[in-house]
N, C-alpha and C positions, 0 to 999 in steps of 0.2 A: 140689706144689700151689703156685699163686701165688697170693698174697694181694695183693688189690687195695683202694684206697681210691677213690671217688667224692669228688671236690671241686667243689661246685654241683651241690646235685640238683635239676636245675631240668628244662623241656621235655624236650632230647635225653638227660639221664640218665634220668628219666623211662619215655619213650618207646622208646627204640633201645640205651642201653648200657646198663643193669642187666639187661636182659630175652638182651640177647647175653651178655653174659657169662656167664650163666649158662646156657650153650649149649656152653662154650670149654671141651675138655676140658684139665684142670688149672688150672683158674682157678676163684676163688673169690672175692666180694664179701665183703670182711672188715669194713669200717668206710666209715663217711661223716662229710662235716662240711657245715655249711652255718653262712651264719649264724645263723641263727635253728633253737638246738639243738633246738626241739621239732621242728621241720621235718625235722633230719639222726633222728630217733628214729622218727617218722614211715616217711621213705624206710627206714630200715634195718631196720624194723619185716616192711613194704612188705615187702620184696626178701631179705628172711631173710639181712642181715649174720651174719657167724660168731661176731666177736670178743668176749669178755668184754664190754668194754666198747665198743660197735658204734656210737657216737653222740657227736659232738664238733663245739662253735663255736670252737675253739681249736685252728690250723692246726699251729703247732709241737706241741702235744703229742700231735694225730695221729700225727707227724710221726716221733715219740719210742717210738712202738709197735715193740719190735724185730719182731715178729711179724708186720708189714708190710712186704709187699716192692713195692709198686711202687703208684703213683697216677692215676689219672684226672683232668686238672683239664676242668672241664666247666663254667669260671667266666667272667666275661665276658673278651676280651681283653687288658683294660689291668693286669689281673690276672696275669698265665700267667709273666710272667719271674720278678717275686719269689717267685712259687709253686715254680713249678721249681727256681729254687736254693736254696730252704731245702727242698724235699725230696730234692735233689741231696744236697745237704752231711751230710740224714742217713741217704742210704745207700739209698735209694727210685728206683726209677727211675721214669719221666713218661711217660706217653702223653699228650699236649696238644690240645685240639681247637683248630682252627683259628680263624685266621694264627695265629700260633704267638706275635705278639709286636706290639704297635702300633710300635716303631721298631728300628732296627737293633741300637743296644746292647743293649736289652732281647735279645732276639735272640741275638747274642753271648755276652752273659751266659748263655743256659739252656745253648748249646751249651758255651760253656766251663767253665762246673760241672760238668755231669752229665760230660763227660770225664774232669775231674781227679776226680769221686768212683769210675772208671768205671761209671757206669749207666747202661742204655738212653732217650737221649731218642729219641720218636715224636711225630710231627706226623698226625692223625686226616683224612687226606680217603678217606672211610669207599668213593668210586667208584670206586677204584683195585681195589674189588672186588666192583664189580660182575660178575656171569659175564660177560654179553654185551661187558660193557667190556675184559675181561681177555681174554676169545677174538678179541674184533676187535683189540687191540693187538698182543697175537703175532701174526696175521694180516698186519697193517702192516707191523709193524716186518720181516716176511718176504718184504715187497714186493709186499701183492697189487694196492696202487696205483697203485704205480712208485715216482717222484720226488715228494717231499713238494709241495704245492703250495702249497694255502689251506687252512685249517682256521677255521670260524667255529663259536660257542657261544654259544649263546641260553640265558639263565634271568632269570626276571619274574618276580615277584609280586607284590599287591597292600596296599600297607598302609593299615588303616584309620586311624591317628594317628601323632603322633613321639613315643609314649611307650618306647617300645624304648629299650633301653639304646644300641644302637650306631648311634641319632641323633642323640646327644650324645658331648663330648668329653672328659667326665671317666675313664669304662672305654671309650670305644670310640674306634677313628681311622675308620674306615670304616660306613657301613651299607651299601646294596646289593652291594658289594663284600667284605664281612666276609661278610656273608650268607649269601650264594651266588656271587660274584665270586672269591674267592680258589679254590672247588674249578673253575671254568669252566679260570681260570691253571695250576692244578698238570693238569687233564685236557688242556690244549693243551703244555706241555713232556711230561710220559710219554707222548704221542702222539704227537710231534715231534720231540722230542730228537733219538731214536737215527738219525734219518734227515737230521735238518734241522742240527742243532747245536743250542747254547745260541741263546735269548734274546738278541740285541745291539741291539736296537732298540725304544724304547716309547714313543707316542704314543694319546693320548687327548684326550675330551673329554668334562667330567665337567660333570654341571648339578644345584643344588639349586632348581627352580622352584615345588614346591608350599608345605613348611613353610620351608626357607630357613637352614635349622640349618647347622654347620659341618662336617656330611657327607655324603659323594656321595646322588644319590636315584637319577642315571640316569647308567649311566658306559658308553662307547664306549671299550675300550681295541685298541688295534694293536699288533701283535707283529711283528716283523722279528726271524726267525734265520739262522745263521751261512751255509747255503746261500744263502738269497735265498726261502726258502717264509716265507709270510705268517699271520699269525692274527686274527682279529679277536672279540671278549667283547662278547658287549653282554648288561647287569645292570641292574636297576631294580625299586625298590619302590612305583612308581606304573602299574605296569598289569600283566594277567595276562598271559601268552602259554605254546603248548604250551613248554615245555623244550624245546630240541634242539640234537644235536652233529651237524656237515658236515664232512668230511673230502673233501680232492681232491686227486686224484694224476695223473700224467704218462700213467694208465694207467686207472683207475677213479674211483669215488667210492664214499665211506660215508654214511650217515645213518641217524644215532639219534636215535627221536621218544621222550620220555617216560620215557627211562632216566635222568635226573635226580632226584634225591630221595632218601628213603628206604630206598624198597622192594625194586631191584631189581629191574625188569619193564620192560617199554616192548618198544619194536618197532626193531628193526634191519636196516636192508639194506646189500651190498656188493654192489659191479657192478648193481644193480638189483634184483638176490634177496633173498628173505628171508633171513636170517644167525641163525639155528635158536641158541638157546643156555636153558638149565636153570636161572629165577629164583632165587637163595639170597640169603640176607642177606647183605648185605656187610660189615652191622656184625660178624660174627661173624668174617670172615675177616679185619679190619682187627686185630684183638683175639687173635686166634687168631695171625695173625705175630708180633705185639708178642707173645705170650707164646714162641712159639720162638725170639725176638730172643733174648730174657734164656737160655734155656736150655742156647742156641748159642753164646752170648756174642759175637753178632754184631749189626750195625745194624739196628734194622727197614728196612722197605722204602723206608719216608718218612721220612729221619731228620730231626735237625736242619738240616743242609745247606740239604736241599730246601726246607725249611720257613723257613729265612732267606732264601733265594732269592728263594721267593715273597712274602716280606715288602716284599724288597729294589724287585721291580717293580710290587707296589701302591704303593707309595711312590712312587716315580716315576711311576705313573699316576695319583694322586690325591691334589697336596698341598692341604693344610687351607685351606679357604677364610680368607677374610681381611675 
């Protein structure tokens, strides 16, 4: 059994990972911390934590729990590096929800701790498991396109204020791109990679025109990889639109309407057909690797790497206004 801590029970622990994990055979919700400890007794109350003592504002002596093996940070961004390495250090491994880190050192920092403590760091972009996403990528990457060509991804929504934390600069570098921009990035390289190469090329154009704050609202990012196939992101929290991912090849095309999100559902075609696949959580299977990471004693799927990776080209696609 793995013993897991929640760090920030906030929406998505809420909502998608205490309710997955407790899905995840050999995982177990042991402890939570939040800041505000009536809140972490609350949630652990909530989600039937195991531990003795199942409820903590104070991150080290979580931390301090030998009976704890591994952590969920679920805190806002600007947070996630000094969290990772003081649960690195004491022996904890980190599943991280995304970006993984507002700048690179940060960054460096989670991957170079948990290394040298060896413990599994994981970066959470929960779509990598989606079904339909997971069967049309083997699919791809098997050529039923051809040649990689264009891949464009669209995710929108609409915010009603810039009360969010990640439209300010104190815990956040991005919003519409922290939001939903960073999983758009990590779904266009696992989509492209294996065929296109790495990333070598990134242009954007990013606008703050409603509130004016010092992070993106509406961001146009372009991708050039190593083949010469293109990508283009387009993210925004000033207007709704369906979700969707395009894929085009030398040979066909894909498109996924409404498999963004959550849930796991939406609608898929390749070559023009439906592309038939069986909705599951995907929180459960993001959660369910990370735990045969540790068991394995091998990377999750999404480790730190990738997760600095994608750090590395929002940075490049979206520096802090001035």
């Amino acid at each position: 059994m793995i013993r897991f801590a929640i760090v920030g029970p906030g929406g998505i622990a809420e909502s998608m990972l205490a309710p997955a994990l407790a899905e995840v055979p050999g995982a177990q919700l042991w402890s939570v911390h939040s800041r505000s400890l009536e809140r972490a007794r609350t949630f652990a109350s909530r989600f039937g934590a195991a531990a003795p003592r199942p409820a903590f504002d104070d991150l080290a002596a979580l931390c301090a729990d030998p009976a704890l093996d591994a952590v969920i940070l679920a805190t806002p961004d600007g947070l996630h590096a000094e969290q990772t390495v003081m649960a690195a250090r004491a022996g904890k491994h980190v599943l991280c929800e995304k970006p993984m880190a507002t700048d690179l050192d940060g960054a460096r920092a989670m991957v170079d701790a948990c290394k040298k403590a060896d413990v599994r760091l994981g970066v959470a972009y929960h779509l990598r498991w989606h079904a339909g996403h997971r069967a049309l990528a083997e699919r791809v990457h098997a050529g039923a396109l051809g040649e990689a060509r264009h891949l464009r991804v669209q995710w929108t929504y609409q915010a009603r204020s810039a009360e969010n934390w990640r439209a300010h600069g104190d815990v956040g570098r991005w919003w519409s791109l922290a939001g939903v921009g960073t999983h758009c990035l990590d779904l266009a390289r696992w989509l492209w990679k294996p065929l296109a190469g790495e990333v070598v090329e990134v242009r954007s154009l990013v606008t703050r025109p409603v509130w004016r704050g010092p992070n993106d609202e509406t961001a146009l990012v372009m991708l050039r990889f190593a083949s010469g196939a293109t990508a283009e992101l387009v993210t925004s929290v000033l207007f709704e639109s369906e979700p969707r991912v395009e894929l085009f090849g030398s040979q066909a095309s894909a498109i996924c309407e409404g498999t963004l999100g959550p849930h796991g559902k939406g609608r898929i075609t390749l070559g023009g057909k439906p592309f038939e696949f069986l909705p599951v959580n995907p929180y459960v299977g993001e959660l369910s690797d990370f735990v045969d990471a540790i068991h394995q004693h091998r990377d999750p799927e999404v480790d730190g790497r990738e997760g600095l990776r994608n750090v590395a080209i929002l940075l490049e696609a979206a520096p802090r206004a001035t």
